[in-house]
C-alpha positions as CSV (number, residue, x, y, z in Angstrom):
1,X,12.4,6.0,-17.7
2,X,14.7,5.9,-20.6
3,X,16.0,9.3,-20.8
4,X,16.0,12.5,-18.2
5,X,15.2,15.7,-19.6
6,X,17.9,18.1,-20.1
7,X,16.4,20.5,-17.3
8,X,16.4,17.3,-15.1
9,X,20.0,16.9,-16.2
10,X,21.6,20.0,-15.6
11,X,19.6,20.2,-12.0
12,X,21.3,17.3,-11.4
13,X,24.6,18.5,-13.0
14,X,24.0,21.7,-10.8
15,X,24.0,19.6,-7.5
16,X,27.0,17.7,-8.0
17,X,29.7,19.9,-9.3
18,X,28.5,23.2,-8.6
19,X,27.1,22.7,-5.5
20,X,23.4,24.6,-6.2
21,X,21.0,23.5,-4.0
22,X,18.6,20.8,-5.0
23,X,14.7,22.1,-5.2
24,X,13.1,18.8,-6.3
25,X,9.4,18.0,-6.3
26,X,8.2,15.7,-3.6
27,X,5.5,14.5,-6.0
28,X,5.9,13.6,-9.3
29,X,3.0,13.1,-12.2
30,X,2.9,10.8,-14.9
31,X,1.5,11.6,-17.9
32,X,0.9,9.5,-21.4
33,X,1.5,10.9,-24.6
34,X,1.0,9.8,-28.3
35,X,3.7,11.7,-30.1
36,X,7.2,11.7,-29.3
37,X,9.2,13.3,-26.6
38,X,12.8,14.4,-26.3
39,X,14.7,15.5,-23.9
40,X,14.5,18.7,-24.6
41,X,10.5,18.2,-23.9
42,X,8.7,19.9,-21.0
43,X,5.1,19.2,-19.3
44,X,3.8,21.1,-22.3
45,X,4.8,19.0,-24.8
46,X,2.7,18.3,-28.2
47,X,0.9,15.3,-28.0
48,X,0.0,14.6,-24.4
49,X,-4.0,12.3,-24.2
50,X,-6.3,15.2,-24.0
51,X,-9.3,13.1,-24.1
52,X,-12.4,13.1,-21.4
53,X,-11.4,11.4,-18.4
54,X,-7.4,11.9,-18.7
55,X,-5.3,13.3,-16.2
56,X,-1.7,12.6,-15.5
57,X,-1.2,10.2,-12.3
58,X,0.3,11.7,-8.7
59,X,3.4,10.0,-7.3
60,X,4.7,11.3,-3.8
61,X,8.1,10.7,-2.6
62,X,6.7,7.4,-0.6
63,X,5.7,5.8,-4.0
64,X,8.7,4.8,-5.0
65,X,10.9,2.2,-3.7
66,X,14.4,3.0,-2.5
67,X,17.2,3.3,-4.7
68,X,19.3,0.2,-5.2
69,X,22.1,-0.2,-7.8
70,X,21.6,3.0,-9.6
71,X,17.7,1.9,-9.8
72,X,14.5,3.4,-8.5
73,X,10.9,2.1,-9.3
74,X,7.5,2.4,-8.4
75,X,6.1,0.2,-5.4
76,X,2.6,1.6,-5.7
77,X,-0.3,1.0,-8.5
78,X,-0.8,3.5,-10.6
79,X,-4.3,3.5,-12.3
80,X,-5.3,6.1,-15.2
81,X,-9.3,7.0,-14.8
82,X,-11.4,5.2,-17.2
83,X,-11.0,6.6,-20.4
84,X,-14.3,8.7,-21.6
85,X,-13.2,8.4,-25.3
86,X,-10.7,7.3,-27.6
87,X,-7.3,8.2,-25.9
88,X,-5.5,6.9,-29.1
89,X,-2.3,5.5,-29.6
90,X,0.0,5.8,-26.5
91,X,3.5,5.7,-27.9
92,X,5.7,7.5,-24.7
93,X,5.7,8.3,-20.7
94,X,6.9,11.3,-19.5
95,X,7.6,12.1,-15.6
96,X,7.1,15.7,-15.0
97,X,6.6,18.1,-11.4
98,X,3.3,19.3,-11.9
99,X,-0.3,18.1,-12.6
100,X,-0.4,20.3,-15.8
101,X,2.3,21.8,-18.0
102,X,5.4,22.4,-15.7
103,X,8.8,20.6,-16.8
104,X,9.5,16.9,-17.7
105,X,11.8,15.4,-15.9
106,X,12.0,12.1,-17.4
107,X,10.7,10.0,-20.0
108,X,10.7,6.5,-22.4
109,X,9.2,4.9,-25.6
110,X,6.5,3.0,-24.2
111,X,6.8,-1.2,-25.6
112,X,5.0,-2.0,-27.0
113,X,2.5,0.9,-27.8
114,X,-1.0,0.4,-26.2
115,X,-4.3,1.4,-27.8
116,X,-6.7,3.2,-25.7
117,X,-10.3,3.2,-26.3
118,X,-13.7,4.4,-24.4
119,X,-13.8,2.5,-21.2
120,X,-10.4,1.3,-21.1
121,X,-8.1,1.4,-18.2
122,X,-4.3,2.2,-18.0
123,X,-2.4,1.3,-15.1
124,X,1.1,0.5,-14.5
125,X,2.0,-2.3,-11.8
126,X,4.7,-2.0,-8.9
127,X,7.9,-1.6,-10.3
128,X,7.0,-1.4,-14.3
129,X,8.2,1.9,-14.2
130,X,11.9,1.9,-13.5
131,X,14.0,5.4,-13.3
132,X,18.1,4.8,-13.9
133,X,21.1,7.2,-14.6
134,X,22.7,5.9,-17.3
């Protein structure tokens, strides 16, 4: 993901130099959108698909490979239902804690944009989506 959220941040930020407690989720959901995010963007963000058949992709803690070199990624599949309808132009990812609304914790420009019609199929190989700190 390109950029962390600042609520991702400042848990983070928490953590390390004020010694807060971590409460991270142990699955994570991966939502399309076709507007653009900040980081200043939560799971309710304007612009996330809406359209029949759409529904924002579980990752547990087990999905993801270990981190090496400041870099985590995906080692699992991840495969969008079929779209029912037009999902439109996807333009961004977001990583958020929750099947529905909740807070983003991540996100990126998605290159190159993808056009989703009825019957297509989104998926993301093994390690096509890569989480750094930068």
């Amino acid at each position: 993901m390109g950029d962390f959220t600042t609520y991702m941040a400042d848990k983070v930020l928490a953590e390390v130099f004020n010694g807060v407690a971590p409460n991270y989720p142990t699955t994570f959901y991966v939502g399309l959108w076709t507007a653009p995010i900040d980081d200043f963007s939560d799971g309710t963000a304007d612009g996330e698909v809406s359209g029949a058949g759409y529904e924002r992709v579980a990752l547990d803690v087990a999905d993801w490979k270990p981190v090496s070199n400041g870099v985590v990624s995906n080692n699992v599949l991840l495969q969008y239902p079929m779209a029912a309808e037009n999902w439109g132009m996807l333009t961004h990812v977001g990583l958020c804690d929750s099947a529905t609304g909740g807070e983003m914790l991540a996100h990126t420009v998605l290159v190159p944009e993808l056009m989703v019609s009825e019957t297509d199929i989104v998926l993301f190989r093994p390690n096509e989506l890569v989480v750094t700190l930068s």
